[in-house]
C-alpha positions as CSV (number, residue, x, y, z in Angstrom):
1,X,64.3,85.1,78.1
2,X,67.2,82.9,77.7
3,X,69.1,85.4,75.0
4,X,68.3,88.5,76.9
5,X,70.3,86.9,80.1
6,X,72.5,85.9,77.6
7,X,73.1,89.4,76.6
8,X,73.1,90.5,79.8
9,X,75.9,88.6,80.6
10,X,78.1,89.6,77.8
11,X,77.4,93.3,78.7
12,X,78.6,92.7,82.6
13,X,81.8,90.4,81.0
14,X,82.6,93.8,78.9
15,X,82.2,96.1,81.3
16,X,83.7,94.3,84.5
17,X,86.9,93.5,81.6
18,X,87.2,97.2,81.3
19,X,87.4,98.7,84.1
20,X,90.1,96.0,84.7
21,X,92.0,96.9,81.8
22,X,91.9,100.8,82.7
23,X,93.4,99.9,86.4
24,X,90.4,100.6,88.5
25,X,92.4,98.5,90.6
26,X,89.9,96.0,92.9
27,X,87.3,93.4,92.9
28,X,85.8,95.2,95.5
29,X,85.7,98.1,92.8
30,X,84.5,96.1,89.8
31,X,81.6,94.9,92.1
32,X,81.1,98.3,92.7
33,X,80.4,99.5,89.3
34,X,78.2,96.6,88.0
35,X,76.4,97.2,91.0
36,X,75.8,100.6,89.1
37,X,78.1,102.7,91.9
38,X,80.3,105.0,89.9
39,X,83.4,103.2,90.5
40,X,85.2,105.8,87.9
41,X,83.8,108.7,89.3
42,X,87.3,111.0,89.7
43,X,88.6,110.0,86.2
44,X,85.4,110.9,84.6
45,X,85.7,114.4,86.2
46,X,89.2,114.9,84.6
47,X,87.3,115.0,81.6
48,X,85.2,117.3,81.1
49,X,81.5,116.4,79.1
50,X,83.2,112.9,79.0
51,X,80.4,109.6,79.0
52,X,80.4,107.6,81.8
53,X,80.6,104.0,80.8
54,X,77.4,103.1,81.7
55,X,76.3,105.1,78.4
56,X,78.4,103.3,76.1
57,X,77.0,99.6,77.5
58,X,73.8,101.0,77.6
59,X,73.7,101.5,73.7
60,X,75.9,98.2,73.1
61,X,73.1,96.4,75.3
62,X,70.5,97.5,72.9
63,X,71.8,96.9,69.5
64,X,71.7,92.9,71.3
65,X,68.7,93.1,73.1
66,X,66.5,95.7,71.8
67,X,63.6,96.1,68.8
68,X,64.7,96.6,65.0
69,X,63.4,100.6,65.3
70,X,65.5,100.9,68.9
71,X,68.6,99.8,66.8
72,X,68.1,101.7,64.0
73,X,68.1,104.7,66.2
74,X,70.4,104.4,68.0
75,X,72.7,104.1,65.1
76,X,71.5,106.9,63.4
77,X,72.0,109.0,66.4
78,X,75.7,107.9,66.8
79,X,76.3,108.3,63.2
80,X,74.6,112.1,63.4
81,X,76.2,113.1,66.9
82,X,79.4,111.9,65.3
83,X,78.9,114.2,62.4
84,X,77.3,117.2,64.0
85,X,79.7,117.6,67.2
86,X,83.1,114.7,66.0
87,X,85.3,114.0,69.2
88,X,86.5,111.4,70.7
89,X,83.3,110.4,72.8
90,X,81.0,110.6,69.8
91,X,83.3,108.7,67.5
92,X,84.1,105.9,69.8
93,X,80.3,105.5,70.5
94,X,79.4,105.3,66.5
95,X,82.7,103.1,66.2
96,X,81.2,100.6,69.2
97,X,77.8,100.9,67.2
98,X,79.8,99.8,64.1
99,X,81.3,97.0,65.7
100,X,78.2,95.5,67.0
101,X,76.6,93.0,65.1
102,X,72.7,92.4,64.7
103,X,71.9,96.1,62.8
104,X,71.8,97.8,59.3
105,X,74.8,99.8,60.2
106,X,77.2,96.6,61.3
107,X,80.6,97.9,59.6
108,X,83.5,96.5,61.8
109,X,86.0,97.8,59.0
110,X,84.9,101.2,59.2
111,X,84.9,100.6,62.9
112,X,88.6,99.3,63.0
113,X,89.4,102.7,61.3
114,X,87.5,104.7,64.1
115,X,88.9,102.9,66.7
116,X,92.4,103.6,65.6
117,X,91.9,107.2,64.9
118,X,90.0,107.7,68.5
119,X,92.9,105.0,70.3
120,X,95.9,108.0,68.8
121,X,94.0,110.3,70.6
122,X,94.1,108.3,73.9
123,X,95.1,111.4,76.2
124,X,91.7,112.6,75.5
125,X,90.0,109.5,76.8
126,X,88.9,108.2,80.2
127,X,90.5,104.6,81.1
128,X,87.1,103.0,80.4
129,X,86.9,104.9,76.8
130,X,90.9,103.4,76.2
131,X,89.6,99.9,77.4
132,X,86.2,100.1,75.5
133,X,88.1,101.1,72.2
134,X,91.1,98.5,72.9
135,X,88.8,95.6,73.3
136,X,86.5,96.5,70.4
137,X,89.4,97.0,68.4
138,X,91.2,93.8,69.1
139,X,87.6,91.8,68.4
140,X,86.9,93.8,65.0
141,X,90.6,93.3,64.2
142,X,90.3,89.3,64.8
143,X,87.2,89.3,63.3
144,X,88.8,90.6,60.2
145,X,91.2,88.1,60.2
146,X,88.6,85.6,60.1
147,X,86.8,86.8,57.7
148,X,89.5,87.0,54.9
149,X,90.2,84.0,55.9
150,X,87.1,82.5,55.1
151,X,87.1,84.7,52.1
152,X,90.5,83.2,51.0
153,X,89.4,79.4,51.8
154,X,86.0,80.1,49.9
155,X,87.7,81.6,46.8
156,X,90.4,78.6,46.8
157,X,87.4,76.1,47.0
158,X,85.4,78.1,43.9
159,X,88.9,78.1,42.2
160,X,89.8,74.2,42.6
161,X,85.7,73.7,41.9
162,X,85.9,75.7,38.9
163,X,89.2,73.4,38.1
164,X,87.8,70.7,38.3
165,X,84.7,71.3,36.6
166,X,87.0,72.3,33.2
167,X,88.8,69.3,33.9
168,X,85.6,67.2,33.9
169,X,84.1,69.0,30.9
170,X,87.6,68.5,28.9
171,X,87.2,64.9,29.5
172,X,83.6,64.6,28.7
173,X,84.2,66.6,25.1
174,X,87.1,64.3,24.8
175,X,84.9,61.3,25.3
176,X,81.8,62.7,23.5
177,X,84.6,62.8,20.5
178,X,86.1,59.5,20.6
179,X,82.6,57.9,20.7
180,X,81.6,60.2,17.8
181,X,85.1,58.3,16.2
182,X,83.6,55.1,17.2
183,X,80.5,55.9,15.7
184,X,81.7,56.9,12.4
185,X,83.9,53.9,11.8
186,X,81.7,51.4,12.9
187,X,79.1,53.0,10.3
188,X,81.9,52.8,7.8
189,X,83.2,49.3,8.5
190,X,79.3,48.3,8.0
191,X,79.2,49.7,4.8
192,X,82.4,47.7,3.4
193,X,81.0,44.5,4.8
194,X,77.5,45.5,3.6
195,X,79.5,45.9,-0.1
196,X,81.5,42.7,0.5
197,X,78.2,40.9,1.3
198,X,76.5,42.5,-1.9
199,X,79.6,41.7,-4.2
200,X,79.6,38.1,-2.7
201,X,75.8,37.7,-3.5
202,X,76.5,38.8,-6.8
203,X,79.3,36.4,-7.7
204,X,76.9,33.3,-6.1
205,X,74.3,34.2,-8.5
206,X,76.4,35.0,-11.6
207,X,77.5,30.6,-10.6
């Protein structure tokens, strides 16, 4: 219960940060379209066959919220729509998909790509499309950031491990060969005093 509020939540945050992105203007308006009013009813229409925004969220919601088999197909059908009829609608909604954590399909480089490609076609986007793909694409892109930098951190700590592990072997073989050293002239400084000993034993007797 507590993680599908959570998700919720998130969804609302999106979608009320869109529509103030694309200028819909008011609070009074925001309110408006949580409240499921089409608040960007005239520049859907200027598009024709466009998606309202409640599609897009719709799907997003999902991939957080629903079952394994509800995510898997719903990014199978965005990968196939995108395939069978490519525009900016369909690629922006497989691109969201790719962007969205939690599925098989979870590719946010791929999905930066997208999102650049739909973003230089911009005129043939609503405002909530632009805003949808310029959020995504900032999130994917920091993400990214992120992740080589955890990438680069982790490979300079396997580095300086590795380092330090031929370090510490070097000085174990070093030790291992002094005490071999050690070992050998100990066993030959025995054997001169055991021959001193004998000669000494000799010489008392021969008396």
């Amino acid at each position: 219960m507590d993680k599908t509020r959570t998700t919720t939540r998130v969804a609302i945050t999106l979608a009320a940060t869109s529509l103030l992105l694309s200028g819909c203007g008011t609070t009074n308006k925001v309110g408006d379209w949580i409240r499921g009013k089409n608040a960007d009813a005239g520049d859907e229409a200027s598009i024709i066959g466009a998606p309202s925004a409640d599609s897009y969220l719709s799907d997003l919601y999902e991939l957080n919220a629903g079952d394994e088999r509800k995510k898997a197909n719903i990014a199978s059908d965005a990968e196939t729509a995108a395939r069978l009829t490519p525009g900016p609608s369909t690629k922006l909604k497989l691109a969201l998909v790719l962007a969205t954590p939690g599925h098989d399909r979870y590719d946010p480089a791929r999905a930066a790509t997208l999102l650049h490609e739909i973003l230089d076609q911009q005129p043939l986007l609503t405002s909530a499309e632009t805003s949808l793909a310029t959020i995504y694409l900032a999130s994917v892109e920091r993400l990214s950031e992120a992740t080589d930098e955890a990438s680069r951190l982790r490979t300079a700590n396997e580095r300086a491990a590795a380092s330090e592990a031929r370090a510490a072997s070097s000085r174990i073989s070093n030790l291992e060969a002094e005490n071999r050293r050690l070992r050998d002239a100990l066993a030959e400084a025995e054997q001169k005093l055991e021959a001193i000993t004998s000669i000494e034993r000799s010489i008392r007797n021969g008396e």
